[in-house]
Residue, then its C-alpha position, 0 to 999 in steps of 0.5 A: x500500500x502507497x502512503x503520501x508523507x508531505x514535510x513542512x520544511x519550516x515547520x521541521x527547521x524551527x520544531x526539531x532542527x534550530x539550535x541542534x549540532x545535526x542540521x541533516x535528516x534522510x526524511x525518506x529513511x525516517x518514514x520507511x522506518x515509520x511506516x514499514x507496511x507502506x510504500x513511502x512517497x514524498x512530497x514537500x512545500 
């Protein structure tokens, strides 16, 4: 089964990255972890 996952990315920067030593986050990893029975596609703003 295919799962849509969309990102704000200005959401994401200010809520989990700003301020943090790590500035970089493999998102469609992230989501395949997540969702393992899905087929993850990505989209973003």
């Amino acid at each position: 089964m295919r799962i849509n996952v969309y990102v704000d990315g200005f959401n994401l920067y200010y809520g989990s990255l700003k301020g943090q030593p790590y500035k970089w986050l493999n998102l469609e990893t992230m989501c395949e972890l997540l969702l393992p029975n899905f087929e993850v596609q990505l989209g973003s703003h």
